[in-house]
NUZAMI-143068 format. One record per residue: x, y, z of N, C-alpha, C in turn; residue in three letters; chain. Coordinates in steps of 0.02 Angstrom, whole numbers, plus 50000, padded with zeros to 5 digits. Layout:
+-------+-------+-------+-------+-------+-------+-------+-------+-------+---------+--------+
:   n.u :   n.v :   n.w :  ca.u :  ca.v :  ca.w :   c.u :   c.v :   c.w : residuo : cadena :
+-------+-------+-------+-------+-------+-------+-------+-------+-------+---------+--------+
:     X :     Y :     Z :     X :     Y :     Z :     X :     Y :     Z :     ALA :      A :
...
+-------+-------+-------+-------+-------+-------+-------+-------+-------+---------+--------+
This chain:
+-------+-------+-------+-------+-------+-------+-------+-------+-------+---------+--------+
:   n.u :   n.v :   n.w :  ca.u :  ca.v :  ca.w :   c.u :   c.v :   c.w : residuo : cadena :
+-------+-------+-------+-------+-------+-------+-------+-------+-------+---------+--------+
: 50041 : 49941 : 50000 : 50000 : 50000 : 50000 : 50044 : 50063 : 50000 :     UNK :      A :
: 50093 : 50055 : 50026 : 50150 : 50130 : 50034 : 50182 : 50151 : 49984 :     UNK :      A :
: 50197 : 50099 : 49943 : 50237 : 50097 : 49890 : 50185 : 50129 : 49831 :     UNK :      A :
: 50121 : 50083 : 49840 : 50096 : 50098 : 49787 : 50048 : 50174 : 49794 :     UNK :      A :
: 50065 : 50194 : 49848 : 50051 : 50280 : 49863 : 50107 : 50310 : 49850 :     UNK :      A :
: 50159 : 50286 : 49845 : 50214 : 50340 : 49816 : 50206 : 50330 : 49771 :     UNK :      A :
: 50215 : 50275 : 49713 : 50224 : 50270 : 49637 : 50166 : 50330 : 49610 :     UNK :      A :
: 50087 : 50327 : 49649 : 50048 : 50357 : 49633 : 50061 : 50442 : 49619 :     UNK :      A :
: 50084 : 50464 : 49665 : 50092 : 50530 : 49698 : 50155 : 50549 : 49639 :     UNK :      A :
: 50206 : 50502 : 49624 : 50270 : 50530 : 49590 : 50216 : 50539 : 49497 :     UNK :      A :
: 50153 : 50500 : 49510 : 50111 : 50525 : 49460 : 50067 : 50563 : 49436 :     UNK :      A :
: 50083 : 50600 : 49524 : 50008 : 50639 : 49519 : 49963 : 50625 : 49511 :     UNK :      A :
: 49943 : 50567 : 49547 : 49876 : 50537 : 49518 : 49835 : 50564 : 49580 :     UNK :      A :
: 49787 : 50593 : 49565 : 49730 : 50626 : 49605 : 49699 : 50611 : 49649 :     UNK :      A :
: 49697 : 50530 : 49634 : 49641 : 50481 : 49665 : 49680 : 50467 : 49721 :     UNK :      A :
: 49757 : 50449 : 49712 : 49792 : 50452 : 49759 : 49814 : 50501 : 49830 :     UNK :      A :
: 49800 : 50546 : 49789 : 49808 : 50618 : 49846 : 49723 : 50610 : 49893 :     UNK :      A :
: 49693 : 50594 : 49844 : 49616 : 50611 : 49891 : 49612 : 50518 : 49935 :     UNK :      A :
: 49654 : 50477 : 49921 : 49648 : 50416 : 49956 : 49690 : 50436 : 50032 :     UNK :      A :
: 49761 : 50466 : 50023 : 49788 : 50494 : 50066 : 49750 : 50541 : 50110 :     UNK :      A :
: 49715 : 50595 : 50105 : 49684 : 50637 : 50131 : 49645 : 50628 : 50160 :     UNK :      A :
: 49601 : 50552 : 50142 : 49540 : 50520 : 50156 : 49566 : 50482 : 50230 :     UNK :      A :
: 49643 : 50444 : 50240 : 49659 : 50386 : 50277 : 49691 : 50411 : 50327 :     UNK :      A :
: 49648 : 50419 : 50370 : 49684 : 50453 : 50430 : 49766 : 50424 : 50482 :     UNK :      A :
: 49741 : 50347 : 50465 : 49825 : 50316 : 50488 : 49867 : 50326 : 50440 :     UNK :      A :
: 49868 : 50374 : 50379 : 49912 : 50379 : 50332 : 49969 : 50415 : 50339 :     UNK :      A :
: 49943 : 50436 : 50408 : 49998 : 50510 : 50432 : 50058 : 50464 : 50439 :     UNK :      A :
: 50071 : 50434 : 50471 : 50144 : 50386 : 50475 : 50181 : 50377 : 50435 :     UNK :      A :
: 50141 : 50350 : 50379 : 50173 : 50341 : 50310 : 50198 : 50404 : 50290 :     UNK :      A :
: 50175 : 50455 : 50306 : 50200 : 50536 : 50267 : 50237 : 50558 : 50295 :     UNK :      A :
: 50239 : 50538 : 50365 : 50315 : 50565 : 50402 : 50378 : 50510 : 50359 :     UNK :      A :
: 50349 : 50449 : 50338 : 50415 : 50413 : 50326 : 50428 : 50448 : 50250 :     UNK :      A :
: 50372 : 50450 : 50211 : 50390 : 50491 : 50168 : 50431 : 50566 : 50159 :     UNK :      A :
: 50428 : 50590 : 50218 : 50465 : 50657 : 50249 : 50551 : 50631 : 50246 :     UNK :      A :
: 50548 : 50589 : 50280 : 50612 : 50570 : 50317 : 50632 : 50543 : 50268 :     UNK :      A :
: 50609 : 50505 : 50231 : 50667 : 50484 : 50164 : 50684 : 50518 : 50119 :     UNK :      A :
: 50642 : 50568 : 50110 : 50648 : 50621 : 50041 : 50706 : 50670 : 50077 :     UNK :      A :
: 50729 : 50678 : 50144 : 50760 : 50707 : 50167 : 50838 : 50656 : 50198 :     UNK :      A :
: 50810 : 50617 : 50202 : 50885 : 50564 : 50196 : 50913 : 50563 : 50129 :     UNK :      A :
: 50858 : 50555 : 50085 : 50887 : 50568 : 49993 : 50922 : 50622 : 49966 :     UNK :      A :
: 50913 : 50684 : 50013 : 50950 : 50757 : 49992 : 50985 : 50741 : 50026 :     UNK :      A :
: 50982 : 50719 : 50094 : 51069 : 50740 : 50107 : 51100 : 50689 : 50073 :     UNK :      A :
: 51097 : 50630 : 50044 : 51151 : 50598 : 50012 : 51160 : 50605 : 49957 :     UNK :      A :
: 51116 : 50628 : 49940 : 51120 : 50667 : 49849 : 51155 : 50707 : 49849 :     UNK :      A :
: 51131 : 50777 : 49877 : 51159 : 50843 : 49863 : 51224 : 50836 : 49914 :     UNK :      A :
: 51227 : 50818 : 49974 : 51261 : 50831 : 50036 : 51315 : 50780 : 50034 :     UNK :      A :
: 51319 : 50714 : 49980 : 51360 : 50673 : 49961 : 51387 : 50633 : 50007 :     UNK :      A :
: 51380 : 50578 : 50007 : 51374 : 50517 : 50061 : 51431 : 50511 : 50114 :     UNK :      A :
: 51485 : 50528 : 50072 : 51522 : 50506 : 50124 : 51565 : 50581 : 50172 :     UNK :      A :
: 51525 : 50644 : 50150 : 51562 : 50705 : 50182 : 51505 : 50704 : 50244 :     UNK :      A :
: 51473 : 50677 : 50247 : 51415 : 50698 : 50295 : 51420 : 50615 : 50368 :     UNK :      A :
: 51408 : 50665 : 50414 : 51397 : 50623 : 50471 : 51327 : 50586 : 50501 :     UNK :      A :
: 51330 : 50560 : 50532 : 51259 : 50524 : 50562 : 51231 : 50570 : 50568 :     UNK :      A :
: 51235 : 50626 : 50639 : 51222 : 50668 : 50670 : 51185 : 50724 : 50614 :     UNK :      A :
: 51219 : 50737 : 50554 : 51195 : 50772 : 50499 : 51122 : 50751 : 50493 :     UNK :      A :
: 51113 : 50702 : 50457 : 51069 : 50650 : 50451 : 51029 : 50651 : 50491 :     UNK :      A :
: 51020 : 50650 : 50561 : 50979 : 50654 : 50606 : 50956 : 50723 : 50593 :     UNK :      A :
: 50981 : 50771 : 50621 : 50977 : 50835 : 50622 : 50938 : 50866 : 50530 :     UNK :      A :
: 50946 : 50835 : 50488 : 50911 : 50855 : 50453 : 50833 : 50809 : 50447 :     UNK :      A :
: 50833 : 50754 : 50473 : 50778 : 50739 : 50457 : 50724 : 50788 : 50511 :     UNK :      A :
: 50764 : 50793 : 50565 : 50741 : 50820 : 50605 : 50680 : 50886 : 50593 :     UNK :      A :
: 50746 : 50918 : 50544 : 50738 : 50996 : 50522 : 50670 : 50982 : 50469 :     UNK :      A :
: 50687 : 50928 : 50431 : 50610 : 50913 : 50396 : 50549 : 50895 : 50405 :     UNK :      A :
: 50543 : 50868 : 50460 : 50482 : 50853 : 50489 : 50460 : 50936 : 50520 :     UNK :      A :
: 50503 : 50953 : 50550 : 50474 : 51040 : 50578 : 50457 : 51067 : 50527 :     UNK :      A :
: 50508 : 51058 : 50471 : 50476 : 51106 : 50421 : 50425 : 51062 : 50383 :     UNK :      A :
: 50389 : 51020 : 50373 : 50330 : 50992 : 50339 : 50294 : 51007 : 50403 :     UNK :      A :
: 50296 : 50983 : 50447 : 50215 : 51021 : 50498 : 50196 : 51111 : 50464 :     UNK :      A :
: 50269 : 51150 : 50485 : 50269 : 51232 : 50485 : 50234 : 51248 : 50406 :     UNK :      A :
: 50245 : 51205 : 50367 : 50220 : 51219 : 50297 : 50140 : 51187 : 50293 :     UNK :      A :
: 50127 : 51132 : 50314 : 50051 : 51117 : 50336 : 49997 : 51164 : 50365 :     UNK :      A :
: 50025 : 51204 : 50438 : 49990 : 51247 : 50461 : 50012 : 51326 : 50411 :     UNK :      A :
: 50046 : 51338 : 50390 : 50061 : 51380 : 50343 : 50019 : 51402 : 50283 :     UNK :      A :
: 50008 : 51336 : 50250 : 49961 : 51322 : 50192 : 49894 : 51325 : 50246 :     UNK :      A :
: 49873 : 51298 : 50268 : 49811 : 51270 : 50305 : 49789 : 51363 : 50322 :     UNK :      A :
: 49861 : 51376 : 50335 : 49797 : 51465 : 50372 : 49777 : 51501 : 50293 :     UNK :      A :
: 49843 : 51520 : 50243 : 49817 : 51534 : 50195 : 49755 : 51512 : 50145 :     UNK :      A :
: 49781 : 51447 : 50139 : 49699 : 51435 : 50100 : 49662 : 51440 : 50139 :     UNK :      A :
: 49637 : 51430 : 50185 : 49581 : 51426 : 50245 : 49548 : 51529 : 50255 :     UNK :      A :
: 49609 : 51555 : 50252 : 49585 : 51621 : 50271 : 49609 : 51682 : 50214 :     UNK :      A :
: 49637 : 51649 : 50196 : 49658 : 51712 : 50124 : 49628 : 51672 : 50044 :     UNK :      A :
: 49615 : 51636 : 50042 : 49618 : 51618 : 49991 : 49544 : 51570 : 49971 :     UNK :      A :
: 49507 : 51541 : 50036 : 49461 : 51511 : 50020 : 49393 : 51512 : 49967 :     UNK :      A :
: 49384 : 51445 : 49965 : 49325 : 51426 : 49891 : 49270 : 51407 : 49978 :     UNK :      A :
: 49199 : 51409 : 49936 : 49158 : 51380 : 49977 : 49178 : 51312 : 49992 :     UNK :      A :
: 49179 : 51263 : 49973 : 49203 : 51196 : 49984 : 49237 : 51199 : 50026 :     UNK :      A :
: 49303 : 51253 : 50031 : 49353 : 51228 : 50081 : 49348 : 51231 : 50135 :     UNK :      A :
: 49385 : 51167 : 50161 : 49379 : 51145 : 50228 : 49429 : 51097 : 50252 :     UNK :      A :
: 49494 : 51111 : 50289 : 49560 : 51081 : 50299 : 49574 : 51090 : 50341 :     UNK :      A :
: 49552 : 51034 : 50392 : 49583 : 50994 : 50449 : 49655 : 50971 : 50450 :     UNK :      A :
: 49685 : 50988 : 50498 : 49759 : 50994 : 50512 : 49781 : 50922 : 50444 :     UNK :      A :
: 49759 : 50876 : 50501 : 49780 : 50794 : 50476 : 49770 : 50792 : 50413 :     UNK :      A :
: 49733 : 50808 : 50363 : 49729 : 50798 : 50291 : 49807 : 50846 : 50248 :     UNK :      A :
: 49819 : 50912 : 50298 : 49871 : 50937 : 50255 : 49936 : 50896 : 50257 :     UNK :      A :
: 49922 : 50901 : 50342 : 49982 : 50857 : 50340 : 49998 : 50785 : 50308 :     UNK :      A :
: 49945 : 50742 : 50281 : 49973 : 50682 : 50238 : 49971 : 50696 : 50149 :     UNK :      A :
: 49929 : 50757 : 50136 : 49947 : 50765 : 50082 : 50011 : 50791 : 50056 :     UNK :      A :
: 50013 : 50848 : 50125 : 50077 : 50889 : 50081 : 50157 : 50820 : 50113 :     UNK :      A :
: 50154 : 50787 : 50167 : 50198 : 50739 : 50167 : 50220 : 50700 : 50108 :     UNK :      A :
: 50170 : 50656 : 50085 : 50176 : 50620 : 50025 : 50181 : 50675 : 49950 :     UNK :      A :
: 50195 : 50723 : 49958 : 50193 : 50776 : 49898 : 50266 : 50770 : 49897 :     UNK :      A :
: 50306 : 50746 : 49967 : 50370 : 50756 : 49950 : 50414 : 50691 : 49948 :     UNK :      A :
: 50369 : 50663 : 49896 : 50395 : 50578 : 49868 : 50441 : 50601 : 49819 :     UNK :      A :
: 50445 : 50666 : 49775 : 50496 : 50667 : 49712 : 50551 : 50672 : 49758 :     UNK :      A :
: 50561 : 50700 : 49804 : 50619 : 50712 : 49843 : 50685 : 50648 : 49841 :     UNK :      A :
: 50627 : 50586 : 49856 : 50661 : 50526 : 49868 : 50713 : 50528 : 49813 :     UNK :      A :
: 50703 : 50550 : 49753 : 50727 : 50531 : 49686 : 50798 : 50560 : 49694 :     UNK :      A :
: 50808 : 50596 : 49747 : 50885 : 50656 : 49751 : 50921 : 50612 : 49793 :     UNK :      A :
: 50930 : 50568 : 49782 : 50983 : 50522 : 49810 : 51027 : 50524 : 49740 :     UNK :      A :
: 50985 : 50537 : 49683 : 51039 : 50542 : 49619 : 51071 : 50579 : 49595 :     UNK :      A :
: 51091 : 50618 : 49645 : 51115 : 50671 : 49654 : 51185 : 50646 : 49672 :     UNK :      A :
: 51199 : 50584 : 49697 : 51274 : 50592 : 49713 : 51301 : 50573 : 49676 :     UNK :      A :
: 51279 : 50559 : 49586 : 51330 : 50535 : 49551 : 51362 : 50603 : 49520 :     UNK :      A :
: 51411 : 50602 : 49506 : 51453 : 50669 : 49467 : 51409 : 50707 : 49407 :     UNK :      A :
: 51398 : 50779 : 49432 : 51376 : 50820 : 49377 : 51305 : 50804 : 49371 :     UNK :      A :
: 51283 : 50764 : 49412 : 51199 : 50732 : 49416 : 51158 : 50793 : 49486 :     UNK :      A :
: 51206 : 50806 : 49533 : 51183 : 50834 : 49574 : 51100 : 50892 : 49562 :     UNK :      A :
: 51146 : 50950 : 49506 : 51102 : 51008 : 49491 : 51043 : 50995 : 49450 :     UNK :      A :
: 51058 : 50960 : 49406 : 50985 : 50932 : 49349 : 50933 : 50880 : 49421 :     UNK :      A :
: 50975 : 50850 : 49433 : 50919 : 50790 : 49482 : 50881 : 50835 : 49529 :     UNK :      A :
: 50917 : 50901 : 49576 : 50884 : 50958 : 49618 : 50845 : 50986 : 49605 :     UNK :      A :
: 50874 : 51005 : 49522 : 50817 : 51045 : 49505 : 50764 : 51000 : 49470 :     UNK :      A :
: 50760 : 50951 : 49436 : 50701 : 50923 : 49412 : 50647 : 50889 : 49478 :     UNK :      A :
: 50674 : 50867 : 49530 : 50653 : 50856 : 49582 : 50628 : 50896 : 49620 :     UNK :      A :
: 50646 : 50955 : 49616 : 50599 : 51024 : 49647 : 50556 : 51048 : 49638 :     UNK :      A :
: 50571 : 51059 : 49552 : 50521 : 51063 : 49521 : 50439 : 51006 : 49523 :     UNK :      A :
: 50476 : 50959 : 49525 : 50408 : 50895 : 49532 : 50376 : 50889 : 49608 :     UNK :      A :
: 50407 : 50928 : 49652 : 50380 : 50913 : 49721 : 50346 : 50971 : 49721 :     UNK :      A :
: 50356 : 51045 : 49686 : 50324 : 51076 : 49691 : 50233 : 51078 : 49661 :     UNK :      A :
: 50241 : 51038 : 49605 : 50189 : 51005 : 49568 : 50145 : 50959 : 49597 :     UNK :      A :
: 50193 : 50908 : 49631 : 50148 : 50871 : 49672 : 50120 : 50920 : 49729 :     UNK :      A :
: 50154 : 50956 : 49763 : 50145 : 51010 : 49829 : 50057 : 51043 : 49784 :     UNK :      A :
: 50046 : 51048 : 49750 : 50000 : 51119 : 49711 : 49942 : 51062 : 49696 :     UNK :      A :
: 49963 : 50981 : 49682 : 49897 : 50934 : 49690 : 49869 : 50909 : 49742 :     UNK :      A :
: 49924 : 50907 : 49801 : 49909 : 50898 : 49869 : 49862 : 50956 : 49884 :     UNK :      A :
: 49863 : 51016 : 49910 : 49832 : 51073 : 49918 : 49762 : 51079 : 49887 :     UNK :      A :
: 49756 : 51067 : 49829 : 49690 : 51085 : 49786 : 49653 : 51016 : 49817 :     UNK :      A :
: 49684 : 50949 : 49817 : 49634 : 50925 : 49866 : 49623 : 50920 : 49923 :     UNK :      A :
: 49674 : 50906 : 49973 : 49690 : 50940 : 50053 : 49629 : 51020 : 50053 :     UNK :      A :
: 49629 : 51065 : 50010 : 49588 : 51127 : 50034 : 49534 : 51107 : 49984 :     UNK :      A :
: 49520 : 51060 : 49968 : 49439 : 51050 : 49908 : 49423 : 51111 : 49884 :     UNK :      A :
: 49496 : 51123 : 49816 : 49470 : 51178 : 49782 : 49439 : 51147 : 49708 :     UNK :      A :
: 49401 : 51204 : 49652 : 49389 : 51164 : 49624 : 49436 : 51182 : 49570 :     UNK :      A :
: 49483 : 51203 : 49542 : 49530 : 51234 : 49503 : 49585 : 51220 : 49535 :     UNK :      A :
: 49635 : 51203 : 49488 : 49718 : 51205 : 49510 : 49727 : 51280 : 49525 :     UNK :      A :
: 49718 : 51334 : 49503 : 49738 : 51396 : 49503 : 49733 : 51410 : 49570 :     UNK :      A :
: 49688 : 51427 : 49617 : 49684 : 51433 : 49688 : 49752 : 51403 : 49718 :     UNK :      A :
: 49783 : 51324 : 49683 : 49807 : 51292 : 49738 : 49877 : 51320 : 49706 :     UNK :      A :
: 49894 : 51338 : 49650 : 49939 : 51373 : 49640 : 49965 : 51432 : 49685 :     UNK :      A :
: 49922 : 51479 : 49670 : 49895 : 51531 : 49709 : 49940 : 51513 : 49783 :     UNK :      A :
: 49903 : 51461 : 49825 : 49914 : 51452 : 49890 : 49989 : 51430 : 49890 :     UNK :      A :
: 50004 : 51410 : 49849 : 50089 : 51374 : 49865 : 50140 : 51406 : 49847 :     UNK :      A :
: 50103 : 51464 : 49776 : 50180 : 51518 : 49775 : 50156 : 51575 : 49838 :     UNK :      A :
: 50111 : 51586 : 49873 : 50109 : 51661 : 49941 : 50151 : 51603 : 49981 :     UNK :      A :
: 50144 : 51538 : 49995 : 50173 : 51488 : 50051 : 50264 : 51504 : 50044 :     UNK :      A :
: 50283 : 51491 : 49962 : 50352 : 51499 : 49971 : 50389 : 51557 : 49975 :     UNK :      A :
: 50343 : 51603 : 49963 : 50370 : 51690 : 49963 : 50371 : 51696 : 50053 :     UNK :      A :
: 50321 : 51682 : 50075 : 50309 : 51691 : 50148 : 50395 : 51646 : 50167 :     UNK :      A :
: 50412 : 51596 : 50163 : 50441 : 51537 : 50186 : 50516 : 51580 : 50164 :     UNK :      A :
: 50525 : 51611 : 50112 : 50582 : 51628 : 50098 : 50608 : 51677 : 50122 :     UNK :      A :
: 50527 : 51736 : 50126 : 50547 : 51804 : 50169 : 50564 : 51777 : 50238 :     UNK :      A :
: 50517 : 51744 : 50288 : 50571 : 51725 : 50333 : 50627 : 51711 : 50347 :     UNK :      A :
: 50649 : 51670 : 50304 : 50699 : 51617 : 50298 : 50773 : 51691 : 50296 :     UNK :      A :
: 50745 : 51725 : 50227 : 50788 : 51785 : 50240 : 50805 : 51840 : 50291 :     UNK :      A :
: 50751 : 51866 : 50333 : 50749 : 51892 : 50402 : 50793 : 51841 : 50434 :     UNK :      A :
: 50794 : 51787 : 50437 : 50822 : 51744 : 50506 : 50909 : 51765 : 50481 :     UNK :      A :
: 50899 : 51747 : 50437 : 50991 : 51751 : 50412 : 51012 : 51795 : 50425 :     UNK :      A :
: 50959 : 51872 : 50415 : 51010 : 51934 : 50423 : 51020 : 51940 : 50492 :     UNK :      A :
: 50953 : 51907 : 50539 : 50993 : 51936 : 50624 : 51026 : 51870 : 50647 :     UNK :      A :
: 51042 : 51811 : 50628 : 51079 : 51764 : 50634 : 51162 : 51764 : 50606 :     UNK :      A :
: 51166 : 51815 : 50534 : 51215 : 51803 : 50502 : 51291 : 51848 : 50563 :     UNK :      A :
: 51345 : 51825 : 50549 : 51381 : 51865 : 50585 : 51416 : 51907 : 50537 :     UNK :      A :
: 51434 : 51968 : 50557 : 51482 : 51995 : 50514 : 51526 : 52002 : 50537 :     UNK :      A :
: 51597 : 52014 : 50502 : 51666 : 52015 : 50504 : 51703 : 52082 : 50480 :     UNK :      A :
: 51735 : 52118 : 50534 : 51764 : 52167 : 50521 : 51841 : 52162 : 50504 :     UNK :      A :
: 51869 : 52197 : 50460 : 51944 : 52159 : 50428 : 51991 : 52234 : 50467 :     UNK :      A :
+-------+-------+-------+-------+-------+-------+-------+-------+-------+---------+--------+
């Protein structure tokens, strides 16, 4: 059944996203889906043998925080900026859709062969973002992809403007 929810999802198959959304013990499966798509970058991009256990931990770590923070993220926007009558998104549905949205991820383990890194990142980003925009439109029961578009590029502008605030009062500077 897990497998054949990822094969689904790396297809975008619809039926699949709304079977996920539907199965409330599915959440498990989407954390493991979390955690491998994020064991797959670091050995892809992060290259197997420069990286430590502790890495590894610490990033799966960092991915599970950040797939909840992006669940309730999405969940307030479509829910309050963006809503269709239909919509209606209970925590648990974002969180196993948008989990299993990040099955292309798994694929960046092919990333550690030479010169494979940047094409595999970027085609894989690109496809999680795709899956991310089919998760959403059914996770928020819209009836148009456009809405769920909508909701996932304000999600990564939001995600990035933070991301950039944190760096500038985190970053150190160096006086010569």
């Amino acid at each position: 059944m897990f497998l054949t929810r990822v094969l689904g999802i790396l297809r975008l198959d619809a039926s699949v996203f709304e079977d996920v959304e539907a199965d409330s013990s599915a959440t498990w499966q989407a954390v493991a889906v979390v955690v491998l798509s994020s064991a797959a970058s670091g050995l892809g991009v992060g290259g197997m043998f420069n990286q430590r256990a502790a890495t590894f931990v610490s990033a799966a770590g960092l991915a599970l925080v950040s797939w909840a923070a992006w669940a309730v993220l999405t969940q307030q926007i479509g829910t309050r900026l963006l809503p269709e009558r239909a919509t209606r998104a209970p925590l648990g549905q974002l969180l196993r859709t948008i989990g299993f949205a990040a099955a292309p991820g798994i694929l960046q383990v092919f990333g550690i062969f030479p010169r494979m890194t940047v094409p595999v990142v970027a085609i894989t980003s690109g496809w999680m973002f795709a899956a991310m925009v089919v998760a959403v439109q059914h996770a928020l029961d819209y009836a148009h992809i456009g809405r769920a578009i909508a909701v996932c590029l304000v999600a990564v502008a939001l995600s990035f403007g933070v991301a950039i605030v944190f760096a500038m009062f985190t970053a150190t500077t160096t006086t010569s």
